[in-house]
VEXLUMPA-967055 format. One record per residue: residue number from 1; x, y, z of N, C-alpha, C in turn. Coordinates in nm, 4 decimals, always signed. Example, Ala and Ser with C-alpha at 12.3 -4.5 7.8 and 13.67 -1.06 7.14 Angstrom:
// residues 2
<1, <+1.3190, -0.5690, +0.7800>, <+1.2300, -0.4500, +0.7800>, <+1.3200, -0.3300, +0.7800>>
<2, <+1.2850, -0.2250, +0.7080>, <+1.3670, -0.1060, +0.7140>, <+1.2900, +0.0030, +0.7870>>
//
This chain:
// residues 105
<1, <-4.7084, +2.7663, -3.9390>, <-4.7790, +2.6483, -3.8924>, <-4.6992, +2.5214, -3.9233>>
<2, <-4.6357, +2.5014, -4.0533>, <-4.5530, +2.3725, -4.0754>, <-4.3847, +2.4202, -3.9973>>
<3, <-4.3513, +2.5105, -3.9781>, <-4.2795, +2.5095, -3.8741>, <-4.2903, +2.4624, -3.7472>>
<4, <-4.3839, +2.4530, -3.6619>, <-4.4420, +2.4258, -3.5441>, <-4.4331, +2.2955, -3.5203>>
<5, <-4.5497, +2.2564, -3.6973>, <-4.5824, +2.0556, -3.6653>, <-4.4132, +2.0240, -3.6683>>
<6, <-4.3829, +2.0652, -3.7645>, <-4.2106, +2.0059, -3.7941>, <-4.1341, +2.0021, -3.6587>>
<7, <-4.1009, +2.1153, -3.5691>, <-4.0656, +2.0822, -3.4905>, <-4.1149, +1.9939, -3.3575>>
<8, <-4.2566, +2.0053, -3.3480>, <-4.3250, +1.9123, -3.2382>, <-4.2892, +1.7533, -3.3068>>
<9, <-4.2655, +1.7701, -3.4403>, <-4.2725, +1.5481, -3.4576>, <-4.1701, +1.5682, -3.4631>>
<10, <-4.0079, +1.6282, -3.4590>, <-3.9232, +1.6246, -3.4678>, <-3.8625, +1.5977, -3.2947>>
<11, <-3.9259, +1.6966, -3.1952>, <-3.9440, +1.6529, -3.0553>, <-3.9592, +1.5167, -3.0171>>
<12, <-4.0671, +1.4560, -3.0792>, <-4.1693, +1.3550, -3.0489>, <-4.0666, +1.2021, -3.1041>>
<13, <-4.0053, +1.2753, -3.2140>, <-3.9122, +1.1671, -3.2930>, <-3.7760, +1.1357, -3.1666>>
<14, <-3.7498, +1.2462, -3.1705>, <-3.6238, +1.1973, -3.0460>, <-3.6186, +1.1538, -2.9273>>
<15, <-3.7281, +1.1997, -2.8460>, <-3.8095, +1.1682, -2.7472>, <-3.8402, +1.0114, -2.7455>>
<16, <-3.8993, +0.8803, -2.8792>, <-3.8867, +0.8433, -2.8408>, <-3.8130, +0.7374, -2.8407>>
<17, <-3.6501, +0.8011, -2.9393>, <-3.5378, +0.7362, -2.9554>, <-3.4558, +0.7279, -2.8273>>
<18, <-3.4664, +0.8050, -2.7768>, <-3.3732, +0.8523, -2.6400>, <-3.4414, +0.7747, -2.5230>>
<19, <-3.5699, +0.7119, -2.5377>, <-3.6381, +0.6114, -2.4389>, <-3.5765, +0.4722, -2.5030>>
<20, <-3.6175, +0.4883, -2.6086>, <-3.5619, +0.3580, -2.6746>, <-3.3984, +0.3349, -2.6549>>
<21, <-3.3151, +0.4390, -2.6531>, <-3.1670, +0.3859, -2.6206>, <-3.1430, +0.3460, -2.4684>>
<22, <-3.2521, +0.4266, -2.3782>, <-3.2089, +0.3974, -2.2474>, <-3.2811, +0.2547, -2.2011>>
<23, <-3.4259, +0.2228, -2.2804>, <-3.3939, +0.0615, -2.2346>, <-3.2626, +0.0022, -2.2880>>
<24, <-3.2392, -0.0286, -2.4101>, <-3.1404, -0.1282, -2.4261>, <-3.0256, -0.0959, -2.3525>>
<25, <-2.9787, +0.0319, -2.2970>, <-2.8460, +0.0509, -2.2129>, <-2.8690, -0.0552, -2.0695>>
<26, <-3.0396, -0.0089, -2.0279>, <-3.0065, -0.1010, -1.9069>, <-3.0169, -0.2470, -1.9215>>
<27, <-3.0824, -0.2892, -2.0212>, <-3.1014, -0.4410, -2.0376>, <-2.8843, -0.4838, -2.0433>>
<28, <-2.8649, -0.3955, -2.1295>, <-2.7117, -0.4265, -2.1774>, <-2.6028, -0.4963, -2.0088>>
<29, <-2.6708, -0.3541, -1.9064>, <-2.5757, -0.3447, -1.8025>, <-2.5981, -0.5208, -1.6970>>
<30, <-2.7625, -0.5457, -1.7549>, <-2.7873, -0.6566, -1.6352>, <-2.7443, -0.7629, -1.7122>>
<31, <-2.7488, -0.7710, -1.8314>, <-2.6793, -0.9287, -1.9072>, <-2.5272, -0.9094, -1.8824>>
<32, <-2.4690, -0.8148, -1.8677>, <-2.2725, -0.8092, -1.8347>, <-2.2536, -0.8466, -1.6691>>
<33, <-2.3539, -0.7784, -1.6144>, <-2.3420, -0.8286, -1.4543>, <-2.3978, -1.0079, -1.4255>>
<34, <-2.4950, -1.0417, -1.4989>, <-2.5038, -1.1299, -1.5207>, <-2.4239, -1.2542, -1.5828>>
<35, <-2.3412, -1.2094, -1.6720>, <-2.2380, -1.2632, -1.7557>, <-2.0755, -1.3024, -1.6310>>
<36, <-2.0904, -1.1339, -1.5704>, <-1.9415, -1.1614, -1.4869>, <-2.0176, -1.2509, -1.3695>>
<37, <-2.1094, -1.2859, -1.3179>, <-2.1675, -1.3468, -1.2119>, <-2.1523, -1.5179, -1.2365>>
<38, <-2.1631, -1.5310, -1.3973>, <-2.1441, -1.6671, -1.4231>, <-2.0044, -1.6814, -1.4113>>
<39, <-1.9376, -1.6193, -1.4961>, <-1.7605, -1.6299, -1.5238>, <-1.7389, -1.6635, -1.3699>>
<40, <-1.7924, -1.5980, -1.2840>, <-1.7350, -1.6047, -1.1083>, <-1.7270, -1.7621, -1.0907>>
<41, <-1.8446, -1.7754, -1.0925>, <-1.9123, -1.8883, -1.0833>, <-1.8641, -2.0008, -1.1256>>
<42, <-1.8104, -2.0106, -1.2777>, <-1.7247, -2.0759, -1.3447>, <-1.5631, -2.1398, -1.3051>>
<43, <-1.5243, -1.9894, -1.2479>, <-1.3954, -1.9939, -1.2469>, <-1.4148, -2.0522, -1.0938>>
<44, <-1.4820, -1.9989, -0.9867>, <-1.4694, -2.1176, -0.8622>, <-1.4598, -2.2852, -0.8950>>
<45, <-1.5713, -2.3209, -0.9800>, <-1.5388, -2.4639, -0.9980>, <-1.4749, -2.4835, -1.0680>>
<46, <-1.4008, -2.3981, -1.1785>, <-1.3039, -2.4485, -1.2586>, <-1.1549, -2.4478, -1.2058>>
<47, <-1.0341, -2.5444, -1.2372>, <-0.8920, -2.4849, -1.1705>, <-0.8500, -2.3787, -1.2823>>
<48, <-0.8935, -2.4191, -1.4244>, <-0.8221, -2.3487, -1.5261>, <-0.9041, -2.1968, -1.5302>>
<49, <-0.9962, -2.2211, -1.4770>, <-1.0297, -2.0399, -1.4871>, <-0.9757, -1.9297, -1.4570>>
<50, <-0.8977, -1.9416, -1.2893>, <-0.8155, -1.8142, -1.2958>, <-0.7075, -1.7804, -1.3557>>
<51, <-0.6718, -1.8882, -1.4598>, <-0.5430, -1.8834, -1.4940>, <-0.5753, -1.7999, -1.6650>>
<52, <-0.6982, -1.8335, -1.7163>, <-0.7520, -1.8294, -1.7928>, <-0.7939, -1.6682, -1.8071>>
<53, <-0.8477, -1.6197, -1.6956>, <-0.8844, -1.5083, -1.6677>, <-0.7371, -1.3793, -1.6197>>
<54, <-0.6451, -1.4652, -1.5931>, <-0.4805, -1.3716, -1.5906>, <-0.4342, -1.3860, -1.7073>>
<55, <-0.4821, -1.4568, -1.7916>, <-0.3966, -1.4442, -1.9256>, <-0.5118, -1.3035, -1.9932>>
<56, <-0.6460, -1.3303, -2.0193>, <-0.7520, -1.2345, -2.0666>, <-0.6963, -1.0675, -2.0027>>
<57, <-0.6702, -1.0991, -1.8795>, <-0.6081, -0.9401, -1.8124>, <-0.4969, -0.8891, -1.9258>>
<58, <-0.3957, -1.0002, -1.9239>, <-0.3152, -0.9472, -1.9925>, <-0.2985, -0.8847, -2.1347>>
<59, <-0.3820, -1.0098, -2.1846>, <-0.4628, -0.9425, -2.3012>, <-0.4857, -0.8132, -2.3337>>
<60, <-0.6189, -0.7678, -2.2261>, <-0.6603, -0.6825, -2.2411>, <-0.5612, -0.5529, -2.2265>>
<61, <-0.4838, -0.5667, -2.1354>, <-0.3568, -0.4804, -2.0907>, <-0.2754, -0.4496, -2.2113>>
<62, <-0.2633, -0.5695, -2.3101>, <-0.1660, -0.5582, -2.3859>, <-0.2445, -0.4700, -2.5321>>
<63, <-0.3825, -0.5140, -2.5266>, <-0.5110, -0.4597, -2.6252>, <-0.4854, -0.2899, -2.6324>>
<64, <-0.4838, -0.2421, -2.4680>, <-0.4925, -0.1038, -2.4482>, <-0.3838, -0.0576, -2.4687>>
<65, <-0.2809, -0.1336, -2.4641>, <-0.0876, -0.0773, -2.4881>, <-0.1670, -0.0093, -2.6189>>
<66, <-0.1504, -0.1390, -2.6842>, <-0.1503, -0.1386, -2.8464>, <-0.2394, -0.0272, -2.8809>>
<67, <-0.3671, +0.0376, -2.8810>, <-0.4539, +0.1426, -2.8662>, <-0.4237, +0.2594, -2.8514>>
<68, <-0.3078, +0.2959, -2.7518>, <-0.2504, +0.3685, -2.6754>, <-0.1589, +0.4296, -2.7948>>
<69, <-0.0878, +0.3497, -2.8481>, <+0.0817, +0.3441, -2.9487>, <-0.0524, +0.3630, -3.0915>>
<70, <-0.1443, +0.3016, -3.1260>, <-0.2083, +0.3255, -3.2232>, <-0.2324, +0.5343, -3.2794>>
<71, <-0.3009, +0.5260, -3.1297>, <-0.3431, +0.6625, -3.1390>, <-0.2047, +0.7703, -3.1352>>
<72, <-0.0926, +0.7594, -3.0676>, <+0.0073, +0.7852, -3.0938>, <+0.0590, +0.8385, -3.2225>>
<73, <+0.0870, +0.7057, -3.3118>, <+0.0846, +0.7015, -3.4450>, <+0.0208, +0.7592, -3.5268>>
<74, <-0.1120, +0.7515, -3.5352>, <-0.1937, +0.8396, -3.5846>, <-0.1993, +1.0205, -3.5660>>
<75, <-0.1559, +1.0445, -3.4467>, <-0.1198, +1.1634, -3.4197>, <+0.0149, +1.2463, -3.4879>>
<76, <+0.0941, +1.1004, -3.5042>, <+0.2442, +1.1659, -3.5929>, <+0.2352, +1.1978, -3.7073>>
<77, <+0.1345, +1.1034, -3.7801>, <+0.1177, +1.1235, -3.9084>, <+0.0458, +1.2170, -3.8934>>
<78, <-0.0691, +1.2651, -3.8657>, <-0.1780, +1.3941, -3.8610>, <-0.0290, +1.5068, -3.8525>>
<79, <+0.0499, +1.4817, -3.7603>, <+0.1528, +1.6472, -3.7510>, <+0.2202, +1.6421, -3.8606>>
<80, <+0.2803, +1.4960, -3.9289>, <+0.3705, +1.5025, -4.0459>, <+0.2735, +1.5365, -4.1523>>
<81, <+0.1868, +1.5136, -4.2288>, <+0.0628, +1.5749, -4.3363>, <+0.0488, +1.6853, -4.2631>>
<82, <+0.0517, +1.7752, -4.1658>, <+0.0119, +1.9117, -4.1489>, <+0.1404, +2.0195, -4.1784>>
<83, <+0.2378, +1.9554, -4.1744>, <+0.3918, +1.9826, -4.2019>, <+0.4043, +1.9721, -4.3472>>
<84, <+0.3598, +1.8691, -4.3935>, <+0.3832, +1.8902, -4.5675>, <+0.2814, +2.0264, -4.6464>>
<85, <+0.1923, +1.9939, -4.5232>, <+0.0587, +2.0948, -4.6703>, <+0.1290, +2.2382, -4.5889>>
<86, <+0.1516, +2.2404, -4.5357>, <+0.1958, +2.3643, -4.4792>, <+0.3269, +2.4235, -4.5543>>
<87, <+0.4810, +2.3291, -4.5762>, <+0.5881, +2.3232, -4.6351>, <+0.5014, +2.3503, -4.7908>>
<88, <+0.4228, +2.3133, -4.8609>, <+0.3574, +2.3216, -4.9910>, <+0.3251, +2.4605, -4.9967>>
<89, <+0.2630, +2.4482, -4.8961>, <+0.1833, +2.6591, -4.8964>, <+0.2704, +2.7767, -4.9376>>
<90, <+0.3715, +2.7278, -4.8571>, <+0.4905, +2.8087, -4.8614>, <+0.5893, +2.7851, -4.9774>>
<91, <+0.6071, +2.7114, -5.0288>, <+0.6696, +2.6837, -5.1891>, <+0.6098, +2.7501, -5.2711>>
<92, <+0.4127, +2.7069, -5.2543>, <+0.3443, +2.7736, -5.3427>, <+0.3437, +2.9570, -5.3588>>
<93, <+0.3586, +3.0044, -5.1814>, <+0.3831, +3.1805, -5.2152>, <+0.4910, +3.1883, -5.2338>>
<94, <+0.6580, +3.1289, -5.2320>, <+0.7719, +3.1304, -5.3107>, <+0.7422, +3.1506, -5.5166>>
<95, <+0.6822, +3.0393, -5.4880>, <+0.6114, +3.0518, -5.6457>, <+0.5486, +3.1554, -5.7143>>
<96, <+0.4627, +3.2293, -5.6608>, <+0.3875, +3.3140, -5.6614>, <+0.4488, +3.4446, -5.6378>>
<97, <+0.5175, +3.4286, -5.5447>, <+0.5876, +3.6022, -5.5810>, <+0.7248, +3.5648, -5.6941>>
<98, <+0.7789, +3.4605, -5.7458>, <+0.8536, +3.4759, -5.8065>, <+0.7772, +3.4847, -5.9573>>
<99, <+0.6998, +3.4804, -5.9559>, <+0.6359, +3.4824, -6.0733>, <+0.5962, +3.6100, -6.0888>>
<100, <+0.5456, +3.6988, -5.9727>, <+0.5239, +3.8207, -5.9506>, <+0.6656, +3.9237, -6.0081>>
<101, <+0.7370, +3.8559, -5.9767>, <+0.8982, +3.9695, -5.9698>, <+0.9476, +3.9428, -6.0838>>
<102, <+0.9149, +3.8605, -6.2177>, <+0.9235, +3.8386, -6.3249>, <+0.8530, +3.9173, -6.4063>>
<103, <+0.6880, +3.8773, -6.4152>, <+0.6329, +3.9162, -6.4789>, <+0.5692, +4.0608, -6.4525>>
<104, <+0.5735, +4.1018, -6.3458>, <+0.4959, +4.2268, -6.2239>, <+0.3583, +4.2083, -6.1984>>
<105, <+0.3273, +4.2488, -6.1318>, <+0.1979, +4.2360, -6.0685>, <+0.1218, +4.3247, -6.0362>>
//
């Protein structure tokens, strides 16, 4: 029986987190469409806006390089630490059978 309730409020719990994330996703999507609708808006009456808005491209272009070379990096090091504990393992059964062929085993 406390199996049952547990899982029905456990249902009931996610159920109505998963309503709750999908309003704020759509409120999120109409304030950004709303947001690029002003920037439009902006940058017609402004002269410095499109210039403003090719530098932000680049930015962003240069944001995702950098992201790109980040994760990269992070990947070299993950193979170089998998290369050491690995090079270790193998010292350690060097170790281990020489200790074996000494003492016997």
């Amino acid at each position: 029986m406390k199996t049952i309730l547990i899982r029905t409020m456990t249902i009931a719990v996610l159920a109505t987190s998963i309503s709750a994330f999908a309003q704020t996703g759509d409120t999120k999507r109409e304030d950004w469409n709303t947001t690029q609708q002003n920037d439009s808006n902006r940058e017609a009456n402004d002269p410095i806006g499109p210039n403003v808005s090719l530098e932000l491209e680049q930015l962003q272009k240069e944001v995702d390089q950098l992201g790109v070379k980040d994760k990269l990096n992070q990947q070299e090091k993950q193979k170089t630490n998998q290369e050491e504990k690995q090079k270790i393992r193998q010292d350690e059964k060097q170790w281990e059978h020489s200790l074996l062929g000494i003492y016997g085993g």
